[in-house]
N, C-alpha and C positions, 0 to 999 in steps of 0.2 A: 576588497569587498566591504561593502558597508556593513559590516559585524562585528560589534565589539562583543570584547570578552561579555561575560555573562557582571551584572551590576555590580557593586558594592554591597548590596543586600544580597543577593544570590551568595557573595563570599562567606558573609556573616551568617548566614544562612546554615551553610556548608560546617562553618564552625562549632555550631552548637542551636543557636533560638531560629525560631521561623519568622518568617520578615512578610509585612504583608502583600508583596509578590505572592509567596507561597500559600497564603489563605485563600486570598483572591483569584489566582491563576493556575497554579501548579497542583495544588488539592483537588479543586475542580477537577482539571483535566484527568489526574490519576483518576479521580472515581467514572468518569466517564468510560475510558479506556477501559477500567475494571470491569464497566457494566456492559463494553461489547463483546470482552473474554466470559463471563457471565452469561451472556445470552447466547450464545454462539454455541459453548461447551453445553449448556442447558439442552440445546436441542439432544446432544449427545445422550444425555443420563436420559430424557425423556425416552429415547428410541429403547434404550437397556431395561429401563421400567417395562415399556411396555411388553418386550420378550421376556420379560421377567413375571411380572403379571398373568399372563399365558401359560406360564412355568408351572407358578402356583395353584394358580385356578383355569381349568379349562374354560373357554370361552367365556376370560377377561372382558374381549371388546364388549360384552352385553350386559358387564359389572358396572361399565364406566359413569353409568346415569340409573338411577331410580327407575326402578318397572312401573310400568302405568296397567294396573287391572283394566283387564277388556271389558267393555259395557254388555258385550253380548250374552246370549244365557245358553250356559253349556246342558244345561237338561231341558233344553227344548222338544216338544211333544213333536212329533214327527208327523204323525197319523196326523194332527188337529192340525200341523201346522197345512201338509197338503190339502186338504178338507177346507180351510179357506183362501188356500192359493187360486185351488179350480172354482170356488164362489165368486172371486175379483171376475167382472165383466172384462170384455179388453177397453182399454185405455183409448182405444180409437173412434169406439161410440159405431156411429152412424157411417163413419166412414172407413169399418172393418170389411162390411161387406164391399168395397169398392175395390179393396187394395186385395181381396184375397186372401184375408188375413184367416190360419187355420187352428182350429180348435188346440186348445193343449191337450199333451198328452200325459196322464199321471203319472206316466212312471217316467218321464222325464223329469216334471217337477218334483217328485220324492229324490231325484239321483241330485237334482240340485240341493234341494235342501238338506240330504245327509251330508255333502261335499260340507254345505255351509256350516252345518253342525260340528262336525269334525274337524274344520281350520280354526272352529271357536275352542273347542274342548283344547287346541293343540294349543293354543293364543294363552289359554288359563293355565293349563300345565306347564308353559313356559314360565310366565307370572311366577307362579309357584315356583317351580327351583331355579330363578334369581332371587327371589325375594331370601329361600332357606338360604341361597348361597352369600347372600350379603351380610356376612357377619362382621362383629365389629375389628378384627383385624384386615377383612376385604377393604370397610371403610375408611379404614385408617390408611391404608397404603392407594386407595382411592386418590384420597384428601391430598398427599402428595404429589401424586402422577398428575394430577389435574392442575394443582398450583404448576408446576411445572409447566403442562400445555400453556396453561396463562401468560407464564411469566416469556416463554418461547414467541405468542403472541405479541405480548406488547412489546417484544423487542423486536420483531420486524416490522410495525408499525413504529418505534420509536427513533430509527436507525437515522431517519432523515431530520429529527430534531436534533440527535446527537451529533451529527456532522454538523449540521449549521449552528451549535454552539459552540460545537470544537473549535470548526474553523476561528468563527470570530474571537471567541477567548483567547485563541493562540497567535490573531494575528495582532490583536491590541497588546499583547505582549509583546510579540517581536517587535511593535512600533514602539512603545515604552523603550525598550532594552537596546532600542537602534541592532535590530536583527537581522532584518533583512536581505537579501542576497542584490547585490551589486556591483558593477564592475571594482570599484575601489574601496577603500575606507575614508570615512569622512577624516579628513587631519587638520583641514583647515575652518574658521568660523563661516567665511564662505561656500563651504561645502556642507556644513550643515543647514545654513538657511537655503540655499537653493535645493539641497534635495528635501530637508521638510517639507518647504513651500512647495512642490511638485506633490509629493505626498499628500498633503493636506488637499487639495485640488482633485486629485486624484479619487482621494476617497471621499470627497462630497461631489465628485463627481458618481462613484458607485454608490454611494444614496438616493441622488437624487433618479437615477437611472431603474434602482427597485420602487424606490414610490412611484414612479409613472409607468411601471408594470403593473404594480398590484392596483392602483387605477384604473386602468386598462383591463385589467384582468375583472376587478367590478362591474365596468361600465360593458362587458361584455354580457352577449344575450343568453347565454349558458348561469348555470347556478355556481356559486363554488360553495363549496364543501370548509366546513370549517377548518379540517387538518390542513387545507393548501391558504386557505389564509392566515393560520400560523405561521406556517413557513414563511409570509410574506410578510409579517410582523417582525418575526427573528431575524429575516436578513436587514429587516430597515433598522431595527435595534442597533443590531451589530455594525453596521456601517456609521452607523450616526455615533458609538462610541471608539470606531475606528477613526472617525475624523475629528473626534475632541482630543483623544488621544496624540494625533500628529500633530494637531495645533499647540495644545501643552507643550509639546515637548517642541517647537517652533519657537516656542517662546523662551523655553529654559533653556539655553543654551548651557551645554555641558563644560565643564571647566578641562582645561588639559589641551584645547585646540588652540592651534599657533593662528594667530591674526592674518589678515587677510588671505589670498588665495587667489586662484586662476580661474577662469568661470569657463574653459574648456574640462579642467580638471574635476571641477563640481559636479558638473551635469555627467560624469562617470560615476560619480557616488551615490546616483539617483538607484535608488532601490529598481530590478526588471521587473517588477510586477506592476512599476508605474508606470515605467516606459510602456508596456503592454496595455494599460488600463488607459492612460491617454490615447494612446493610438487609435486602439478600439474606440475608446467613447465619443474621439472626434469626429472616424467614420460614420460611425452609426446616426449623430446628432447630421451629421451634411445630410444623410440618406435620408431623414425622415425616423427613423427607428431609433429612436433615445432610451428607449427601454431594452437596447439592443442585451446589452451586458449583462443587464440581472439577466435577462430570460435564459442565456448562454450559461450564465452561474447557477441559474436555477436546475441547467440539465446537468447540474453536477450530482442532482439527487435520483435521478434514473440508477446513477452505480454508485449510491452511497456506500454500500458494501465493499466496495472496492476501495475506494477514497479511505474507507478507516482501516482498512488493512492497510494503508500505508502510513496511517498513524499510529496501528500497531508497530509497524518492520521501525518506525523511526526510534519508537520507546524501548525496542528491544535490541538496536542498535545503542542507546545511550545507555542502556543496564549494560549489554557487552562492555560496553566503554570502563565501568565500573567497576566488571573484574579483573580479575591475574591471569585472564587467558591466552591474551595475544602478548603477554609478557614470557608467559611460561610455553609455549610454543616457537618463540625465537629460541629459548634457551635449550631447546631442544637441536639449535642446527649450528650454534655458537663453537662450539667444541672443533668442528671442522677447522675454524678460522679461514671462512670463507670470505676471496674477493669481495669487493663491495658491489660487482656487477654481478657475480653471480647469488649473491645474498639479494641482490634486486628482484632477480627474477622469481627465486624461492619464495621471496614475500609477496609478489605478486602471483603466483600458482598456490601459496598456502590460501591467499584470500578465497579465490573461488568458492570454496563453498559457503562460507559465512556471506557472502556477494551474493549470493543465491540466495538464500535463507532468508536476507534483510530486505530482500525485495527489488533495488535500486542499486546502482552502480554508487549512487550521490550519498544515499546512507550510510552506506558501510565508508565512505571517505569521511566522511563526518563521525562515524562512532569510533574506528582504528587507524585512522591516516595519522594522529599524532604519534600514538606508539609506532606504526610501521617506519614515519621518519625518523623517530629517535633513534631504533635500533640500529636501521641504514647510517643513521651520521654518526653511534658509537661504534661500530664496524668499519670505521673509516672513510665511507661514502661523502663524494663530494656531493655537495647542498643541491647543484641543479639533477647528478642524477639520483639523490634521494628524495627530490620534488617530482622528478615524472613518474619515478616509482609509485608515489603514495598516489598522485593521480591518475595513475593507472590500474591503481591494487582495486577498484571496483568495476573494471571495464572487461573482462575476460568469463565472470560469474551470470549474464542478464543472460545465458543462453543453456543454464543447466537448472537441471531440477531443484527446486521449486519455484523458480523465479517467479514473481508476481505478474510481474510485466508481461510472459510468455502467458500467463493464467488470463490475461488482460486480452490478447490477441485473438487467442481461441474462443473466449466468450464472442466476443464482437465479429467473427469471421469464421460461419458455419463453412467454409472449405479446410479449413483445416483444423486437426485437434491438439491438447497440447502433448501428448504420446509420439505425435511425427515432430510437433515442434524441437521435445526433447531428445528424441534419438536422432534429428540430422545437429542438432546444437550441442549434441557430443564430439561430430568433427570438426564442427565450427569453432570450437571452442582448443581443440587441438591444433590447429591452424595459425591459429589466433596467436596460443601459445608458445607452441613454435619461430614465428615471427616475432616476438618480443624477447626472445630467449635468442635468437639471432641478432640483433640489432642490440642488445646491451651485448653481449660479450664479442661484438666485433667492431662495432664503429666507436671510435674514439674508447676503448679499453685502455685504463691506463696499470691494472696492476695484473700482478702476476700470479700464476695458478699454483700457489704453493699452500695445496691445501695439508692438513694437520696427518700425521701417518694413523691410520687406521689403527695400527694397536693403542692411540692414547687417544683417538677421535670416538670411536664405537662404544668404548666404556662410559666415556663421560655421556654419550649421547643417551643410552639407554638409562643412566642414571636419573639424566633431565627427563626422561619418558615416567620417571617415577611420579612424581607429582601430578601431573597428570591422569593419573588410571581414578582416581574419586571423582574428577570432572568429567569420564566417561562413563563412570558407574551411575553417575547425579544424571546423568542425561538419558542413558538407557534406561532406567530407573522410573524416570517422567513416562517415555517411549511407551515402557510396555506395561504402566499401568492403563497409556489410555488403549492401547491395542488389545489386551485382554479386560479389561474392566470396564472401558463404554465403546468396542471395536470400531477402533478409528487408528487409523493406518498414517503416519508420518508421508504427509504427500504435500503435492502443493495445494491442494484445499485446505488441509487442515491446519498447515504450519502457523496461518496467521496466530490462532486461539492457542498453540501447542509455546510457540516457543518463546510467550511470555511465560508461562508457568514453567517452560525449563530453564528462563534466566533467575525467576524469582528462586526457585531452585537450589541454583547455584549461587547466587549469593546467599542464601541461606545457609547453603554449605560452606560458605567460607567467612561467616560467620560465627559458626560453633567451631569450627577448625582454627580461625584466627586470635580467637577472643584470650585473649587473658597470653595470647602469646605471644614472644618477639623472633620473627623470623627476619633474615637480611636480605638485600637485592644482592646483585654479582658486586657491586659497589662498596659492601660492607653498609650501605646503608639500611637501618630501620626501616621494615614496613608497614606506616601507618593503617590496617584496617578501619576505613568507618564505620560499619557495623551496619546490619541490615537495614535499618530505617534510615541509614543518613545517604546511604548505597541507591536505595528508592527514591529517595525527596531528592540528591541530587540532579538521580535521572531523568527526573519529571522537569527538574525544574530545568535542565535542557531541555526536554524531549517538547516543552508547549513553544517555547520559541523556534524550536526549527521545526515545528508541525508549523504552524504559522505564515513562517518562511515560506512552507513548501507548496501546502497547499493552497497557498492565495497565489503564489506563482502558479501552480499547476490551472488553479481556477481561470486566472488569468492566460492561461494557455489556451483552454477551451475557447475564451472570449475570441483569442486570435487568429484561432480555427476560424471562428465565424465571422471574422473578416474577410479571411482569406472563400469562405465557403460562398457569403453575398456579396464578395468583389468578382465572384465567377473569373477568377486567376483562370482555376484551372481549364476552365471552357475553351481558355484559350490555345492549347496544349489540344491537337487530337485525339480523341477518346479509345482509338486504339491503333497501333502501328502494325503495319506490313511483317515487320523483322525486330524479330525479339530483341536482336542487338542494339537497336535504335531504341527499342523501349526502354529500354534496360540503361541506359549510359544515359537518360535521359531522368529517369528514375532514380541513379543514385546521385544527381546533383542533388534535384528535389529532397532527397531524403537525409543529406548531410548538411542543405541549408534549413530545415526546419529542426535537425539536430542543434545547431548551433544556438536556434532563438526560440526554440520551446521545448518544455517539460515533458519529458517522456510519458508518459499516461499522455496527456492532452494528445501530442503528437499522432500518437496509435490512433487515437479516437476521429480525428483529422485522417489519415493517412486510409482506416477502415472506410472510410464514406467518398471517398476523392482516389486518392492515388493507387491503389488497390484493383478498383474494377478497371482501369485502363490497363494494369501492368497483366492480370487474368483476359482479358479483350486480348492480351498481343502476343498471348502465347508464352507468356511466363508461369512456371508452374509455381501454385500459391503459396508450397512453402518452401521454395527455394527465394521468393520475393518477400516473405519477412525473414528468413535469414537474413537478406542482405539490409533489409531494413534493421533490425536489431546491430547487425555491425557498423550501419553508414550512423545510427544515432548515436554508438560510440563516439564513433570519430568526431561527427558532430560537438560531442559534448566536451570534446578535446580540442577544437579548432580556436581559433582566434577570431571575429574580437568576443565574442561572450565566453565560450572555452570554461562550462559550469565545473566541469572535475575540478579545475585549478581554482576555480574561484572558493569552491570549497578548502580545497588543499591550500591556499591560503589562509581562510580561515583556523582553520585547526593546528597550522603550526607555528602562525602567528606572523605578521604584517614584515618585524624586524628581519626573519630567516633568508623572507624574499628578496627584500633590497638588497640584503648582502649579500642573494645567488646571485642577481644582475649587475653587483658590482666588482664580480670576480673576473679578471681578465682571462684571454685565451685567445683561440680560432673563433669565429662567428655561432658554427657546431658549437662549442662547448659553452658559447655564452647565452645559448640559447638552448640550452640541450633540454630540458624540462621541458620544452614546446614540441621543440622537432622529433625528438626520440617517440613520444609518443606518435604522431604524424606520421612517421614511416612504418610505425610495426601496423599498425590498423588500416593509414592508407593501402600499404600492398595486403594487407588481407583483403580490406572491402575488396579490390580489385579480382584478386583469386574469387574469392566469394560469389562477386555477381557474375564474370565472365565464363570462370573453367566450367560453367554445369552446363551451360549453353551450348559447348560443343558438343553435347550427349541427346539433347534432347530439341535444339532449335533446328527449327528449318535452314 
């Protein structure tokens, strides 16, 4: 993967002073971040206000603005006023008598005018006890509720400015920081100037593609609005210091790279957000549509909300990264001295839920895949299968509650909700489970089941449950303030905004709890705590390079949809089959090749417009057809040659660990077992998954 570690400055960083990466990129972004958990939870307090307000004063809502005295006059004369109602001629003149038009009657117009009297007197008397009730603590707590609505306001108007700074700030970071996700790592000077120079290309090619949008977008006969020509200034911004940014860095060639190279080997080091951004930009300019790409990037802003939830799930993946949690959580199962296959599986069943929580199968590899390898390889595990462990530790969670992803499906796809998503993706996920728990401890098993005797395994185990119970107090603790104090329920809507402020939380707890203290690992060694600020600033200062990373891949996802959506691929494919079986076996090729070469978000958003209405047309029920869709992107994202779990799980355990799993000899199986192990537990799920429901229910 083209990822290097985090700079030179990021280390020194880490150390002690802030580096201007961190002014410039990583501050940023934390305040942005802050201002989405800000406005999000804001709507919360605002909803509590206003039952609260209500509480206080009865009929608040008519506190909320200034009474306006009625113009009307509540001791209006009644008698004088009838006496010149029946005076008024009719209004029709000369052509009363035509229409039949008949005398009034007084006592009708008296019964109007008391009516009209009486809703004026009530109009005043209202007046009156708002105005007594608006005293100065009404106002005062006015003042706040209101600021509140406001600031709830301009953060839903501001959601789409926020993403498109995020994006760009984080991706001229990953281009600075060589971040990017691609197949290799640059090692040679060859492999840097060819995947820069692609790069650079690339992104003056996504420049040039939004200037001739927003062009386009002028020279059209509609008006625009000045917030959508923001937008189209911020992406041309951002792209133009995305492409000085590749160019720099084209030119400075990094010190540490071995001379010459293979120019098969390069063009693997080429970042897939280019390989995508070429592809797309080529089609699009053949067709006539050069503006193809912005417009595509542009509907990245229909579900901006979405998009920063997943730049929340990545930040609160990199805080996790931060703490003692998945440290102290193995040290709970250590005591057993369990095999290193069955230690596999347990870490891959303990992930699940933080897999859930983080949003993506890919984050959570990225924020715990280094600790889950470490433990695996000090447990004995050999490297390749503590390589398919860690890239699998996020592929068993995208189908339990809260996942983003499923939150993602249900929005976009009124036949099903995420209630049915989650209660069939509790079997699915038991399935799943089951098969990866079969295939480590049976194919190629090389140790023996000699686990610890219970009377010396259960004492220490509950002991290591001890440290533990303050990271579950810290976390209930968050829970049920927001559940009794702004009644908001731990779900998948609210997790985004919830479980930054339970990681902040808990580093903060293990900040007062660490500070001034020396505690050891299992090692006897010292455990450095950096302390809450340096615990943040680190996380950030990851969290903007793999936002970066992800969402311009993701972005570029979309793009690829929309190749595939005006190359009318799918038109070519029947729009609906006879026999569910044929759809279906037809459906999961489809849905494990767009696994392989796109970003899960984009994917769905492709898959809801396209493949979806054919597999409903053929008789597949719709949420047996994103179950299999959510396992076939699994597998997908495990396959070969793009295979993003590993590409990540390379990343995080580092270039070196790799070569020396594929330089360890063996059977073919074990020299490849990081590949295949995965590939069997999932293929035979996909398999169960899409066929067995079909005997129940197809023709």
């Amino acid at each position: 993967m083209s990822v290097d570690t985090l700079n030179t400055e990021g280390s020194s960083a880490r150390a002690g002073g802030r580096s201007l990466r961190e002014w410039s990129s990583s501050l940023p972004a934390c305040l942005l971040l802050l201002a989405v958990v800000l406005f999000s939870t804001s709507s919360d307090i605002h909803n509590q206000m206003l039952r609260g307000g209500e509480q206080l004063w009865s009929g608040y809502y008519k506190l909320r603005s200034d009474p306006v005295e009625p113009t009307c006059n509540p001791n209006r004369d009644i008698d004088a006023a009838v006496a010149a109602e029946m005076a008024k001629g009719s209004d029709l003149g000369a052509m009363a008598d035509l229409l039949g038009a008949m005398e009034k009657d007084p006592a009708d117009v008296r019964r109007s005018i008391e009516r009209s009297v009486a809703e004026c007197q009530a109009s005043h008397a209202s007046y009156l006890e708002v105005r007594d009730k608006l005293t100065p603590g009404v106002r005062a707590y006015r003042a706040v509720e209101l600021f509140i609505a406001d600031l709830i306001a301009f953060g839903l108007e501001s959601q789409r400015y926020i993403l498109v700074i995020l994006v760009m700030l984080c991706a001229v970071t990953a281009t600075l920081t060589r971040h990017h996700i691609a197949m290799r790592a640059m090692e040679t000077v060859l492999d840097h100037k060819v995947s820069l120079t692609l790069q650079t290309v690339a992104n003056a090619m996504l420049l040039g593609s939004s200037l001739i949008f927003r062009a386009n977008t002028l020279g059209a006969d509609a008006a625009v609005s000045s917030e959508e020509l923001l937008l189209h200034n911020l992406w041309i911004v951002g792209f133009g210091a995305l492409t000085i940014a590749s160019l720099y860095r084209l030119i400075r060639v990094p010190e540490g790279l071995a001379p010459g190279g293979s120019l098969n080997k390069a063009l693997l080091a080429v970042p897939l957000y280019t390989v995508m951004c070429l592809i797309s930009g080529t089609y699009f300019s053949m067709i006539g549509h050069a503006a193809g790409i912005g417009i595509y990037l542009g509907k990245m802003m229909e579900l901006a909300d979405m998009f920063l939830n997943v730049g929340l799930y990545v930040w609160v993946g990199m805080m996790l990264k931060q703490t003692r949690l998945a440290t102290l959580v193995f040290n709970v199962f250590r005591p057993w001295r369990m095999p290193p296959e069955l230690l596999a599986v347990v870490a891959v069943l303990v992930a699940v839920v933080p897999t859930a929580y983080t949003g993506a199968s890919g984050i959570f590899v990225i924020a715990a895949g280094a600790v889950i390898y470490s433990e695996l390889r000090a447990a004995g595990a050999r490297r390749q299968l503590a390589l398919a462990a860690t890239a699998m530790s996020g592929s068993l969670g995208v189908v339990i509650r809260p996942c983003l992803l499923v939150v993602v499906i249900a929005y976009l796809n009124r036949e099903v909700t995420t209630d049915e998503l989650f209660g069939w993706g509790i079997w699915v996920f038991a399935l799943t489970a089951a098969m990866f728990t079969a295939v480590a401890l049976t194919v190629n098993r090389q140790s023996q089941f000699n686990l610890a005797p219970v009377n010396d395994a259960l004492p220490a185990m509950l002991a290591a449950l001890r440290p533990l119970i303050p990271y579950v107090l810290v976390i209930a603790g968050v829970v049920m303030f927001y559940r009794w104090g702004l009644d908001v329920r731990m779900d998948e809507f609210s997790a985004p905004r919830l479980l930054p402020v339970i990681l902040f939380a808990i580093l903060l707890y293990e900040h007062i709890s660490l500070k001034g203290r020396t505690e050891r690992d299992r090692d006897g060694l010292e455990i450095n705590h950096q302390g809450l600020e340096r615990s943040v600033r680190g996380a950030t200062n990851d969290t903007t390079a793999e936002i970066g990373a992800l969402l311009l891949l993701l972005g570029l996802s979309v793009s690829i949809g929309g190749v595939i959506e005006r190359s009318h691929i799918m038109e070519s494919f029947p729009q609906s089959f006879d026999s569910a079986w044929s759809a279906m076996l037809l459906m999961v090729v489809i849905l494990v090749i767009l696994g392989m070469i796109m970003d899960a978000f984009g994917a769905v958003i492709l898959v809801s417009a396209t493949v979806a209405t054919i597999a409903y047309s053929s008789g597949i029920h719709p949420i047996h057809f994103w179950m299999v869709t959510l396992v076939a992107f699994e597998l997908g994202y495990l396959s070969p040659p793009v295979a993003l779990n590993h590409l990540l799980t390379r990343q995080v355990v580092g270039e070196a660990e790799v070569v020396a799993a594929q330089q360890e000899s063996g059977t073919f199986y074990q020299r490849h077992e990081r590949i295949i192990m995965p590939l069997i537990a999932m293929g035979v799920s996909l398999v169960l998954v899409a066929f067995v429901p079909l005997l129940f229910y197809a023709n």
